[in-house]
Structure formats: structure tokens, C-alpha cells
N, C-alpha and C positions, 0 to 999 in steps of 0.2 A: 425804762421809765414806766411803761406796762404793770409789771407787776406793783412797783413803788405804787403808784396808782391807788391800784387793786387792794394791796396790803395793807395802807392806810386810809382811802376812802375822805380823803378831803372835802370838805364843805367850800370850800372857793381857791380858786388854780389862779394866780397874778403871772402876768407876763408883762414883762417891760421890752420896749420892742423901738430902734432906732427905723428908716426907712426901708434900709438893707436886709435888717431880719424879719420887718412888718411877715414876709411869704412864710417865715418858720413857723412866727407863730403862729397864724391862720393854721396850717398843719395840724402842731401840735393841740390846738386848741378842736380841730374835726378828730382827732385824734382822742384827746383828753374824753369828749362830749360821748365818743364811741362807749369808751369805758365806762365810763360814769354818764349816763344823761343827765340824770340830775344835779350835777357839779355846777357850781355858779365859777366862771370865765370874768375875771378881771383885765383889762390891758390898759399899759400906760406910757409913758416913754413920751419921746421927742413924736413917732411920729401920728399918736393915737393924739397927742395934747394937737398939732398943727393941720391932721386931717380927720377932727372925729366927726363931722359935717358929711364927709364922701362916705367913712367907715357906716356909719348910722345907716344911710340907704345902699349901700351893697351887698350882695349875696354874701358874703361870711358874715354880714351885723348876724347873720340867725345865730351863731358857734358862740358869740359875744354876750355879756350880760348888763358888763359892767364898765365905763371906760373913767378914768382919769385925766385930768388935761391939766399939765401945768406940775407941781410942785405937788408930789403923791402922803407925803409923809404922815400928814394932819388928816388930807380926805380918805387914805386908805386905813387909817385907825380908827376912824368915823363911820366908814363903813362895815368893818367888820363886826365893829358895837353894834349897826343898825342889823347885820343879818343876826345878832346874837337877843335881837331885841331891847337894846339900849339907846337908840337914837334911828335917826329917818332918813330915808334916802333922799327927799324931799329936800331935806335942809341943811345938806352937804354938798360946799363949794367945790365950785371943777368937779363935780362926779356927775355923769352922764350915765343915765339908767332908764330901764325900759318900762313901760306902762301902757298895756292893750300891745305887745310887741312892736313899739313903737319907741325909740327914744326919744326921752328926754333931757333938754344939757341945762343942768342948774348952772347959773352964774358963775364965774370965775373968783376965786380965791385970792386973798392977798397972799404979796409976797412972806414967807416964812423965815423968824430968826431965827438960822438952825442952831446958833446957839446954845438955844434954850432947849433945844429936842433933848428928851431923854436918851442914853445910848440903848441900844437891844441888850435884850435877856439871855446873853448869847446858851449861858448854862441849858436854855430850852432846845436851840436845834439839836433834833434827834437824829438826822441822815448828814453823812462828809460825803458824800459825792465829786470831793474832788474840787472845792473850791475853796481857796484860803482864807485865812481872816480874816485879812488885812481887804482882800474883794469883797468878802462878807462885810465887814465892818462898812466900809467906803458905800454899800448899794441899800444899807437896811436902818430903820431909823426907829424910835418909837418903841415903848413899850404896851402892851394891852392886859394889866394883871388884871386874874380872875378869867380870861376868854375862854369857853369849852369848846370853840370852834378849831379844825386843823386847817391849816393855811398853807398851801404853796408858793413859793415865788421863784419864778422859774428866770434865771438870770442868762445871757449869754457871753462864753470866750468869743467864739465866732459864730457865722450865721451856721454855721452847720454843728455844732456841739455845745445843745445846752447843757445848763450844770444845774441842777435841780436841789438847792439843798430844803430842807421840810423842815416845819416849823411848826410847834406843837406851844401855838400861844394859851 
């Protein structure tokens, strides 16, 4: 994951992270920040959505930039617009973000028809690390044509073997 890093140089790292893996990602995320300091850290998942209140004032919120609570699909397209300077972090639902390194938890989101979601660009990921399609398909949602930013989303099999596949929206 090191060199992936290195080689491609991401503008923002996502992690999605259940209770069990929350300690990886922390990890990967002191880990990522080593490499890259200036990398923006996204997390989201079951347990960033039901504990982002504890995460905010804990020692790893510093590793953190960005958190998602609830239903990532809409707020994490939202956000990647607003770091590409298309929209505000301000005024995107369920996304928790920092301001004077202090976060801030905007309002919570409605529910999404995922229905309506467009499916991924799959032709854009550039790294197989090892993760199927069919996981692919099932974990990523949303399109962002036009975005000049490179985006990670770092997925897990188990707490101990992320699959990293990269994503050159």
C-alpha cells in the first residue's frame, strides 16, 4: 500500500470502517498521513456514522479530516466536488468536517433512493488489488464526471487485509 500511495499521490484516502476494523483504520490512516501529510482522510461506515461524537474528540480525530455518518453515497460525491471546488463542506448533509481543527457535524441527511443512484464508471479504476466486481460493484455508488481529483477507498475482506482498489475519478 506504501508505494500505491507514493505512486499515485491521492488527494483524499476513504475508509469505511465497521466497529471491528474502526483500530485498522486508525492504523492505516497514521500510516497513510506518514506518507502523505497532506492527504485529506475520509471515514465512514456503521461505526464513524454511530460514534462520530467520541471520534471528533479523540486522539486519532488529528489522522481524520473528514467523517461521513449515515448513507455516504450523495455526501461523499458532494464532497469530493467541494475539495475540487464545486460545492461546500458547509452544506453537505451527514458530513462531519473540521474548522480551527475542531469538528463540525452538519445535519443529518435523508434517507436515499438508491434506485436512482447512477452505477460507477467502473472503466476508470486503474489498480485490481485483488477485489472483485461483483464487492466492487456492491460497495461503490455514483458517478463524478469531469473530477481531476484521485480518490482512494480503501474497502475491507477482514480486519486484517485491506483491499485498496484506486480510483481515478
Amino acid at each position: 500500500m506504501t508505494q500505491t500511495i507514493l505512486e499515485t499521490r491521492p488527494d483524499l484516502v476513504g475508509l469505511s470502517a465497521m466497529a471491528w476494523q474502526y483500530g485498522t483504520s486508525i492504523k492505516l490512516t497514521r500510516l497513510i498521513k506518514q506518507i502523505l501529510p497532506g492527504v485529506k482522510i475520509l471515514i465512514g461506515g456503521y461505526h464513524p456514522t454511530l460514534m462520530y461524537e467520541e471520534i471528533a474528540v479523540s486522539p486519532e480525530a488529528e489522522y481524520i479530516d473528514f467523517m461521513i455518518r449515515g448513507e455516504g453515497e450523495e455526501a461523499c460525491r458532494r464532497l469530493v466536488n467541494a475539495l475540487d471546488g464545486k460545492d461546500s463542506v458547509k452544506e453537505i448533509a451527514s458530513l462531519s468536517y473540521k474548522r480551527d481543527h475542531q469538528f463540525v457535524h452538519n445535519p443529518p441527511g435523508e434517507l436515499l433512493d438508491l434506485s436512482r443512484l447512477k452505477l460507477p464508471i467502473r472503466e476508470k479504476k486503474t489498480l485490481d488489488l485483488g477485489i472483485s466486481h461483483h464487492e466492487f460493484q456492491s460497495r461503490s455508488h455514483g458517478n463524478i464526471p469531469g473530477l481531476h481529483l484521485r480518490v482512494y477507498i480503501l474497502l475491507y475482506e477482514t480486519d486484517a487485509q485491506p483491499i485498496v482498489p484506486a480510483l481515478s475519478l
